[in-house]
C-alpha positions in Angstrom: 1.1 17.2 94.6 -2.7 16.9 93.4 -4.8 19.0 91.4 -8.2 18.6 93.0 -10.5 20.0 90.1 -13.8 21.6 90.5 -16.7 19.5 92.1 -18.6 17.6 89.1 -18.0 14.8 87.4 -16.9 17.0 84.1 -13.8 17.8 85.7 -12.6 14.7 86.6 -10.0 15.3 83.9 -8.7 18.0 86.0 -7.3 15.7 88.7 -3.9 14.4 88.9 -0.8 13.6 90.8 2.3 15.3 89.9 5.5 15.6 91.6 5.4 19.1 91.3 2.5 21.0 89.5 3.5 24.7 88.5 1.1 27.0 86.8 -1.8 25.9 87.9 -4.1 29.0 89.0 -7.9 27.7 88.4 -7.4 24.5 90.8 -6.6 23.8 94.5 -3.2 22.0 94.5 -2.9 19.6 97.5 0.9 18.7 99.0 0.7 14.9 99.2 2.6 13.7 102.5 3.3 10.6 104.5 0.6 12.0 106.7 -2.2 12.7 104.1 -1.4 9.7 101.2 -4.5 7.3 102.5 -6.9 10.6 102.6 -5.7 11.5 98.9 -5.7 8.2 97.5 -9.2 8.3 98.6 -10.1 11.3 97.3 -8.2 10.4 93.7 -9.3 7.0 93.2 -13.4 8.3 94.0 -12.6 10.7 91.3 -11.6 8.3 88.8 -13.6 5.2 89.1 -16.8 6.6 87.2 -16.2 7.3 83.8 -18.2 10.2 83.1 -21.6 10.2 80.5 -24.1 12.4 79.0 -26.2 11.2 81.9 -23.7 11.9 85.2 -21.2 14.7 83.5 -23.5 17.2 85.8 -23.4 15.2 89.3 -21.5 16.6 92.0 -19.6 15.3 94.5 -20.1 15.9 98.0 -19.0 16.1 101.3 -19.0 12.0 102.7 -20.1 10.3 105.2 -17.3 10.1 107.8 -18.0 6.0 108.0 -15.5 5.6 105.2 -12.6 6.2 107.8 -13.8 3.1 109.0 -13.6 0.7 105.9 -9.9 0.1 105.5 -10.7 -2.2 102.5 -11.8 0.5 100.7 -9.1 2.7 101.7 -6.8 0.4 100.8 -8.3 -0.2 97.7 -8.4 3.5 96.6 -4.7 3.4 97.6 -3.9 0.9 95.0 -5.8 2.3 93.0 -3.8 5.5 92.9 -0.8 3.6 92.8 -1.1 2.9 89.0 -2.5 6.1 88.0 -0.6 8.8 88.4 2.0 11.2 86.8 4.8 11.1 89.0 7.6 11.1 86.8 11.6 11.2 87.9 12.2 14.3 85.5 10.4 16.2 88.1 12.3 14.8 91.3 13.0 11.9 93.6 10.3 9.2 92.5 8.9 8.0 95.6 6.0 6.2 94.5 7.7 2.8 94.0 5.8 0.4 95.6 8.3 -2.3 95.0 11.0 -3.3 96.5 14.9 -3.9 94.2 14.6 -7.7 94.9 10.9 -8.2 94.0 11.8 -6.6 90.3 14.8 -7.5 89.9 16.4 -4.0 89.7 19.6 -2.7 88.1 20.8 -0.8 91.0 19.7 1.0 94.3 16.1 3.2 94.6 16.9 6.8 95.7 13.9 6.0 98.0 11.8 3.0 99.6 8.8 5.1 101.2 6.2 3.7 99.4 7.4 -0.2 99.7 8.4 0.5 103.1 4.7 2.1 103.4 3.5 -0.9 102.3 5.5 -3.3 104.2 4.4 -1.5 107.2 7.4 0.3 108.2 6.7 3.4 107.4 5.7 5.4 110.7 3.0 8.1 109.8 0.7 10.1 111.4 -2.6 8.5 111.8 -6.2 9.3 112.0 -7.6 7.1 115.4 -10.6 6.7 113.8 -9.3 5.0 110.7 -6.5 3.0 112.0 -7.5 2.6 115.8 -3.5 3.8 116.4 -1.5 6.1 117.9 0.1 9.0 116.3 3.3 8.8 114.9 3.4 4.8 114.8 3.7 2.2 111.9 0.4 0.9 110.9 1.3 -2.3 109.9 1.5 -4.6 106.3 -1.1 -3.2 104.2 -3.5 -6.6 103.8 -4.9 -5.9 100.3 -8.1 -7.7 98.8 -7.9 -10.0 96.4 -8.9 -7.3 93.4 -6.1 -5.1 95.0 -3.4 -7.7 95.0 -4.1 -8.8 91.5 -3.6 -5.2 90.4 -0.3 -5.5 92.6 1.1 -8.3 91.0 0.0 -7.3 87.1 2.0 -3.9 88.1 5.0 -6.0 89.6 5.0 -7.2 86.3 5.3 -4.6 84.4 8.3 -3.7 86.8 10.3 -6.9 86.3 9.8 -6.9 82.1 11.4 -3.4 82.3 14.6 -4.0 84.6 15.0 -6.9 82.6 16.3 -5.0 80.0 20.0 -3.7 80.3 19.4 0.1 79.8 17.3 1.5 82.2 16.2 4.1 84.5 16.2 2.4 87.8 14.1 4.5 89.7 11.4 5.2 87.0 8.0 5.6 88.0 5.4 4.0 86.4 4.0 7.0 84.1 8.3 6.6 82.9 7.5 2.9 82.5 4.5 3.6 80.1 6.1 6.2 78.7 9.8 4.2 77.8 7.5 1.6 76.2 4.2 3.7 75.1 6.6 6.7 73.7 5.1 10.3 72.9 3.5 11.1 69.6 2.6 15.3 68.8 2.7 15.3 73.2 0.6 13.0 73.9 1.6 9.5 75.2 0.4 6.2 72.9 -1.9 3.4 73.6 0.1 1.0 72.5 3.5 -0.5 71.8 5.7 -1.9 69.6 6.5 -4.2 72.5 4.1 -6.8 72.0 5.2 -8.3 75.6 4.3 -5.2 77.2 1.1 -4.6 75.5 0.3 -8.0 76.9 1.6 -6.9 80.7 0.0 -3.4 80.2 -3.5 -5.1 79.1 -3.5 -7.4 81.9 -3.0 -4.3 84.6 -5.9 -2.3 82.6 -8.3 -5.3 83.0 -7.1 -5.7 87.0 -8.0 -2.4 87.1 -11.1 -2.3 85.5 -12.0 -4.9 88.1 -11.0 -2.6 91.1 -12.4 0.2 90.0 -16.0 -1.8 90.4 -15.1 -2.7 93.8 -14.3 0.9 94.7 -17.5 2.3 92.8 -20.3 0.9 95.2 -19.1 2.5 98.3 -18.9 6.0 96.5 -22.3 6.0 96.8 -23.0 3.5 100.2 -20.4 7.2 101.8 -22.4 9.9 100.1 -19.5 11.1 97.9 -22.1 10.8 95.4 -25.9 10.3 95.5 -27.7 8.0 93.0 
């Protein structure tokens, strides 16, 4: 689920992806689906890219240009994008944001589910816009063929991944906000920057950078769609 905020920059804070998001009355709350995921990764990552200043907390975001559809680049990127920022988290339910497969992470056991690697890998069948996919409903859209700023982030997240199932006790279907969170632990509520895990702090660094990176090769093409104007 996704908590869409209001439509300035200033609540940018407001959006996130939960498993399941209960009390929430002042925001629209979104059901992500196979059906929806590239549309809401969009609408996420455009959200997020722009760190907000005394100079843009006021701008609002508007209604784009229906070209985007078109770019699957930049869909793809968003898509990544969201990948490694979210709050999914196993104590609220079946984590099925793993976009990894046992194998490629070396895993301790069996994932409850493979959506998101099978998503991934192209086996996933979803329901398609035409328009954005040039497909017909209800058919797999093929391997997902990343950029190269996408597959970096990819492989710093992989990473991550493998350092944690290399250790004996582990959660094996832990999301990535469990990941941070196993390593990062919780201080007065609020999760910490850092580690004692000087390994990980390395890993995690190395994703944040990747990141960093993507995040400039979303931000143009906010503006080139109209979700925001300069």
């Amino acid at each position: 689920m996704m908590s869409t905020g209001k439509n300035d920059i200033s609540h940018n804070i407001d959006i996130y992806i939960k498993s399941i998001i209960k009390n929430n009355t002042e925001h629209t709350i979104l059901n992500i689906t196979n059906n929806n995921i590239y549309y809401i990764s969009v609408y996420y990552a455009v959200r997020k890219v722009i760190e907000m200043t005394w100079m843009n907390n006021k701008d609002n975001y508007m209604k784009p240009n229906e070209k985007y559809k078109n770019d699957e680049q930049f869909v793809t990127n968003c898509f990544v994008f969201t990948l490694f920022n979210n709050n999914i988290s196993t104590k609220e339910g079946t984590n099925h944001w793993i976009p990894f497969t046992e194998k490629e992470v070396n895993a301790k056991g069996k994932f409850e589910s493979h959506f998101m690697s099978d998503l991934i890998a192209g086996k996933a069948k979803i329901k398609k816009d035409k328009e954005l996919f040039d497909e017909d409903d209800s058919q797999e859209k093929g391997k997902l063929v990343l950029s190269k700023e996408a597959q970096e982030v990819f492989n710093a997240g992989k990473e991550i991944w493998k350092y944690y199932h290399s250790f004996s006790r582990v959660n094996v279907n832990a999301s990535f906000y469990d990941i941070k969170l196993h390593f990062q632990e919780s201080t007065n509520g609020r999760m910490n920057n850092k580690s004692t895990d000087e390994e990980y702090n390395t890993l995690i660094g190395t994703l944040r950078e990747k990141l960093k990176i993507l995040a400039k090769k979303i931000e143009p093409k906010i503006y080139k769609y109209g979700f925001l104007l300069k």
